[in-house]
N, C-alpha and C positions, 0 to 999 in steps of 0.2 A: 389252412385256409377254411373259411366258414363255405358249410354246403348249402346257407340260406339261399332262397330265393334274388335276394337284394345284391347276395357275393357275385351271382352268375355273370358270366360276359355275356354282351347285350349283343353278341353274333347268335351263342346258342336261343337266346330267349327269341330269337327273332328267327333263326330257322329251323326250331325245334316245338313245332306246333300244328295240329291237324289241316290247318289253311295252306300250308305249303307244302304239305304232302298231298293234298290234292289239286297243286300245279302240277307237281312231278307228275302226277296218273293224267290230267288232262292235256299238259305238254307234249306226254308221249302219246296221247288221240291223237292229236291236231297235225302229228308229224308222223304219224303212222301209213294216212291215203296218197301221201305226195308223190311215194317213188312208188305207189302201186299204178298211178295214170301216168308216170313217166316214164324213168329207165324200166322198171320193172317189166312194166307191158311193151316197152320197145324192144328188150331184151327175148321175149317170148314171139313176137312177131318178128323178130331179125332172125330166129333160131327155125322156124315154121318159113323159113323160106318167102315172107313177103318182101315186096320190091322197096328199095330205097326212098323213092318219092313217099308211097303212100305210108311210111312206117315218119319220114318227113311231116307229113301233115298232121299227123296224130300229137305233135306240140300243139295245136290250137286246142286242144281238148283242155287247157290248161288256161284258155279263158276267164273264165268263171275267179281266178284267183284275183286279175286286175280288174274285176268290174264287182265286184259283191258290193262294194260299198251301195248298189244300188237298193238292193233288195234289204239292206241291212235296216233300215227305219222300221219294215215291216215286222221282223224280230224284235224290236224294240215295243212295236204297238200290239202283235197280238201276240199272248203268253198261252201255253197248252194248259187246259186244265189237271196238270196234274207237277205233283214235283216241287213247285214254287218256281219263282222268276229265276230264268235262266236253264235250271236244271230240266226242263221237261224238255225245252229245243235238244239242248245236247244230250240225251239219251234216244232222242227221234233222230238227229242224224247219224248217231252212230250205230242205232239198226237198221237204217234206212244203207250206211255204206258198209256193213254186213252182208244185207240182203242183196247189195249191189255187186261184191265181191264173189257171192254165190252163183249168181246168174253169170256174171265174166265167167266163172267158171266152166261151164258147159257150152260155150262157145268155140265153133271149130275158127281159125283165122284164117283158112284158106276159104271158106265157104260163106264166111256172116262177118266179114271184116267190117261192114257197116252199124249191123248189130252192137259190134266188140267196141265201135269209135262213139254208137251212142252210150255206152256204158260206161265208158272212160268220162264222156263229158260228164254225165250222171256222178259219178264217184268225185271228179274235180269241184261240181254245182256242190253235193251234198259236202262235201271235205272244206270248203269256202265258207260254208254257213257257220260250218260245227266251229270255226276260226275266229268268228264274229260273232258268237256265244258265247264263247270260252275268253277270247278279249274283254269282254263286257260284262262277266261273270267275275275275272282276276280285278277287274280295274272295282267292283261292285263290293267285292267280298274282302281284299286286302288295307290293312291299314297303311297309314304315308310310312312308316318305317318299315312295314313288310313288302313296300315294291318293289326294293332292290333285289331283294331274297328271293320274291317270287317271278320275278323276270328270269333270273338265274340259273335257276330253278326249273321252270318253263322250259327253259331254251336247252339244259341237259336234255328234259323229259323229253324233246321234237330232236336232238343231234340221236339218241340212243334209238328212236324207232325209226329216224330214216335210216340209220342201217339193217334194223332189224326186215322191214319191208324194203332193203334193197338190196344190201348185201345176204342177210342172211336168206331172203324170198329166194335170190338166185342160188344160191346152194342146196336148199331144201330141194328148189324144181329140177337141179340137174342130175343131184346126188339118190335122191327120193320118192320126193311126189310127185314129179312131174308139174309139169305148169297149170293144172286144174285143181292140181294138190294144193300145190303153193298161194294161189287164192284160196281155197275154201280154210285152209291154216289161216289166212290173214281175217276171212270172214268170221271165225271163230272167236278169234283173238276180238276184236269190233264187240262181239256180244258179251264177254267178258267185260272190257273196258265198260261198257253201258251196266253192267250191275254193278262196278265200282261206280260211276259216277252216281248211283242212288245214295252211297255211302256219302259223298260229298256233303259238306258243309252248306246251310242253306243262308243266300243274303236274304238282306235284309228286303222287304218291302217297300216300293218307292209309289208312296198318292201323287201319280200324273190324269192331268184330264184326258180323258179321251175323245178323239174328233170322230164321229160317225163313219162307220166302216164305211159305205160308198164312198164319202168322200174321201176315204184315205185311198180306196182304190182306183177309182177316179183317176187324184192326182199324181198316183204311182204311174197310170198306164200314158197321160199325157206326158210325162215327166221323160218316159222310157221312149217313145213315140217322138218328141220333139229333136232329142239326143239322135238316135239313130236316124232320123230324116237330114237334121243339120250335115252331117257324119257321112252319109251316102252320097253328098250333093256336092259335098268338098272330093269324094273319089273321082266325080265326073269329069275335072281338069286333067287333059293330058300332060303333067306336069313334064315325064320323060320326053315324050314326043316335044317339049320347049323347049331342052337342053339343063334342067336342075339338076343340079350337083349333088355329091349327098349331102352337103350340108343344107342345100336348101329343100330338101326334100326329109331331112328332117325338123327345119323349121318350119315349114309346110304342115305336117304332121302334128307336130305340136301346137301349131296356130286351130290346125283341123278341129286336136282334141276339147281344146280351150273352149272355140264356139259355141262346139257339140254341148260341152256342161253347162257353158252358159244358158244355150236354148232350155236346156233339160231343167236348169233351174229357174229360170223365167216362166216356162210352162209348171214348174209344179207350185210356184206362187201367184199364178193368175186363175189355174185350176182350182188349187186350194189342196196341197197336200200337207198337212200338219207334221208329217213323221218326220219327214225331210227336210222340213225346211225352219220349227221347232229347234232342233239342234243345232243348225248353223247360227239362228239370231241369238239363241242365250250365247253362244261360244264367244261372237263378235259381242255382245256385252262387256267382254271384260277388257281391260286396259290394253292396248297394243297389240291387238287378238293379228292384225296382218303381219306383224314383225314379229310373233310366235308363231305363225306359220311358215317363213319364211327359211326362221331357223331349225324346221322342222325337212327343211327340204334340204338346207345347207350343213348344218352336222356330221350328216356320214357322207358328203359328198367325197371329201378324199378320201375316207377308206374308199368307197365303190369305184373311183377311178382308179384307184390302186389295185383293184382282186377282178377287174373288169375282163384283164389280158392277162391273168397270173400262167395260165397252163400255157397260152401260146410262147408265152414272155420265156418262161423257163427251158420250153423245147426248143424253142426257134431262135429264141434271142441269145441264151445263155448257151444251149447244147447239150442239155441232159435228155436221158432217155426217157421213153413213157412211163417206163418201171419205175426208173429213179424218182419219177416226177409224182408219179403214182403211191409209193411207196412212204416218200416222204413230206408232201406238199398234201396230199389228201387224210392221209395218218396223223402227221403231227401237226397238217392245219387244224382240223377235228377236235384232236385233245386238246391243243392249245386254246379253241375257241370257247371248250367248256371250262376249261380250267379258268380262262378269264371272264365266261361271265358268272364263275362261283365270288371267285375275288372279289368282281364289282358289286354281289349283293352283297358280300361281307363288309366290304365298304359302306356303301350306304348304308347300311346296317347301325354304322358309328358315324357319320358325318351329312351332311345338307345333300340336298338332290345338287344343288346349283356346285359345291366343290369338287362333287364325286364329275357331274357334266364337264367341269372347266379341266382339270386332272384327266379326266379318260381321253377329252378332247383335243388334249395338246399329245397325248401318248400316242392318240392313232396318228394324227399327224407326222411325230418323227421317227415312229416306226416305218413309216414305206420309204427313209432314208437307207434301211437297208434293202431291198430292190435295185437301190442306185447301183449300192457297194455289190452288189451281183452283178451288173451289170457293165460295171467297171472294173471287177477286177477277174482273174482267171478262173477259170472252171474250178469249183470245189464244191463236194458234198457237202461237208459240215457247215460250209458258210449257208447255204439254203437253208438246212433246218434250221440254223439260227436266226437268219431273216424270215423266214413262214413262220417259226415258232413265235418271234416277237409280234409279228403285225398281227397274228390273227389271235393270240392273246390279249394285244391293246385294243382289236377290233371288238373280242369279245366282252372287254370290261365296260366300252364304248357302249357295246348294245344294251345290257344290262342298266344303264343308266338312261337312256336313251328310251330305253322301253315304262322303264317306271314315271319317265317325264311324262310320256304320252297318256298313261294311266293318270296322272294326276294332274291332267289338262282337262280328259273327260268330267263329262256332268254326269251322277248318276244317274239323273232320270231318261238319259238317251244315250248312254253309255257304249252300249253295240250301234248306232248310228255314227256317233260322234269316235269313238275308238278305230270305225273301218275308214272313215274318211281320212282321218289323221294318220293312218297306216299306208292308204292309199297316195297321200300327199307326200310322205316319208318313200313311197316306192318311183318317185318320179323321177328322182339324178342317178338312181340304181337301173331305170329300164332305159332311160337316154343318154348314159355315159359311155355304153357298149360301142353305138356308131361311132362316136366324135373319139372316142379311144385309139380307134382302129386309124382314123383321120390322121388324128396326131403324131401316133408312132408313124409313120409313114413321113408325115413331115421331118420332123425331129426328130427322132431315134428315141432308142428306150430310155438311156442316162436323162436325156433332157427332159423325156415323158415322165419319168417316175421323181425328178424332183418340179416337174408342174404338180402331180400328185399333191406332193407337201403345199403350193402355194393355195392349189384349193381350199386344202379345208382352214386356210387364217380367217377367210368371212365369217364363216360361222362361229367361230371363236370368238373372234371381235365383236359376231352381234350379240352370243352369249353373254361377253363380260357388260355392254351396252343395258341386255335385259336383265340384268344379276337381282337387280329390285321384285319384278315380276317373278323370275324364278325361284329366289327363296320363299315370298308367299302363297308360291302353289302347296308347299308340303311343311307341316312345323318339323321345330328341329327334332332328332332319331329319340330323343329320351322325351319325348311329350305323349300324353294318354294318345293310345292310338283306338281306333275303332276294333268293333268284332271280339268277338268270345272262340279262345279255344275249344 
């Protein structure tokens, strides 16, 4: 076989180039701070003897992940002078969550638990941003045939360091360092990644006007201002004290959220915020921009109804033990998920965004058919790993494709705007599926619950093959000049 360049399979020429090895290294930033404000720190605060409740609230420090989309225009408008676009934000946050891991460090939990909760939100705020850089840095810097690859790619680089900052943090700190150890280890690591990301590939430059810093701040602070007023005004109904059910308490909710963004966008277009509201009129420019968002909500909606109640499902429903469940449903969901989103860049690699979406789409679909077959038939080991291996394999091929969409939806000139919205928009059937899950089984049982699973995700299918026009002309086909210099 010829060793020409021309002989090569267009898998290696496509993941064998300095752009996707600086997913891998940014991947694994972006998924390095998640389990340090999470298990991590709850681990270290449950071990230090703090009480249940207050180790309970230290979840909201994990804010900042569902609301960045606000602050993300700003990333887009003003750039650090140094670095070039994109790379100067994310060597600032990731010394900024260095610096932030250092200070957690010296922290007693019995004494400055408040201290320890503002540092948490700090490390979540900084960890959110460094997300919405590095989105908008992959979507900026990757050509249409390297988004599969680098989604893939990505999502190793974030699966390898939340263990590394969760599983392996916890061993360091019980084995070793101790829990101020085990921070200032992860705050080290942070400075490290930040002299690798100078190494990174630099994009390209994009001539946008710029709107007058006041009035960008201006419209930022009404924007922020109009949202949280809407938002506080809708708490004021004593909805429990009328008898609301939880379903209407999370319609309620969701109706709350809706308003809230409404105002929030009404006020940063009457103010006059160009970062924010820039990115939504190009996006709606293009043909059928509402029933591309739609199916950006509808896609993974059956997978997330399906992994919604996966641990209780397995313990409660089926009868395996935490170990069991532990051992083989987090183990080989994990591998499985990376394995499948290597495949799915492979994939797209060689064939259209819009085959690799219809193919991944029907996969996750009849993959949570084995859930049923767990749920119907007798207690068995092997039958789990082989239903967790398959779904979170199709789950994974799923995401990989799903991510390179969103990437080639983005505009580059608002790329981290337009990238965190669309992510944001993508997180909405994933944070509302959890209640009405709960609903469900209760109604219906798990058999019936897990083949509604399957009937969710045919919408999104169906509007897929509906938009099959629009989706193949987001990306040319895998063998056409792509963008960027190795």
């Amino acid at each position: 076989m010829s060793d020409s360049p021309a002989a090569r399979h267009p898998v290696f020429d496509v993941f064998a180039n300095v752009r996707i090895a600086a997913m891998l290294a940014l991947g694994f930033a972006s998924g390095l701070p998640l389990a340090l404000s999470t298990g991590t720190l709850q681990a270290w605060l449950t071990v230090d003897g703090i009480d249940v409740t207050t180790i309970g609230f230290f979840a909201l420090a994990g804010l900042p992940y569902t609301f960045k989309f606000v602050w993300a225009p700003l990333l887009d408008r003003f750039e650090p002078p140094f670095l070039g676009r994109r790379r100067g934000w994310l060597v600032i946050t990731q010394l900024g969550l260095a610096a932030a891991c250092f200070l957690m460090s010296g922290f007693d939990p019995a004494r400055q638990i408040w201290a320890m909760a503002g540092c948490a939100v700090a490390i979540a705020f900084l960890s959110a941003s460094q997300d919405v850089v590095f989105d908008a840095y992959r979507s900026d810097l990757l050509a249409p045939a390297e988004r599969g690859a680098g989604a893939a790619v990505s999502v190793f680089g974030y699966r390898i360091a939340m263990l590394v900052s969760g599983g392996l943090a916890l061993i360091l700190a019980d084995q070793w360092l101790g829990w101020p150890g085990a921070f200032q280890a992860m705050g080290a690591l942070f400075v490290l990644i930040a002299a690798i990301t100078v190494l990174t590939p630099r994009v390209p430059e994009v001539d946008v006007e710029r709107a007058p810093v006041r009035r960008e701040l201006a419209g930022f602070v009404a924007m922020l201002g109009a949202g949280i007023a809407v938002w506080a005004l809708t708490r004021l109904l004593p909805l429990e004290a009328l008898g609301a059910g939880r379903f209407g308490m999370l319609a309620w909710n969701t109706a709350a959220l809706v308003a809230a963004f409404a105002s929030a966008l009404w006020a940063a277009r009457a103010v006059g915020f160009p970062s924010f509201v820039e990115p939504w009129d190009a996006f709606f420019d293009r043909r059928k921009a509402i029933w591309l968002l739609a199916l950006i909500v509808l896609y993974k909606l059956g997978d997330a109804f399906a992994g919604s109640l996966t641990t209780t499902f397995l313990i409660r429903g089926v009868g395996f033990t935490a170990s069991e469940v532990g051992s083989v449903n987090k183990v080989m969901g994990l591998s499985a998920t990376i394995v499948g989103a290597l495949l799915g860049g492979a994939w797209l690699a060689k064939r259209s965004l819009y085959n690799a979406l219809m193919v991944f789409g029907i996969a996750q679909a009849v993959s949570n058919f084995g859930y049923w077959v767990l749920a119907v038939l007798p207690q068995d080991l092997t039958l789990m790993a082989i239903a967790v291996g398959i779904e979170n394999l199709c789950g994974g091929m799923g995401t990989a494709a799903f991510v390179a969409f969103l990437m080639a939806l983005t505009d580059r000139r608002f790329s981290a705007a337009q990238y965190a919205l669309l992510s944001a928009l993508a997180s909405v059937g994933r944070v509302y599926v959890g209640p009405a899950s709960g609903v469900l089984v209760t109604a219906i049982g798990w058999p019936s619950f897990y083949l509604f699973t399957v009937l969710t995700a045919l919408p999104g299918i169906a509007l897929l093959w509906w938009l099959r026009g629009e989706i193949r002309a987001l990306s040319p086909a895998p063998d056409a000049p792509g963008g960027g210099d190795d």
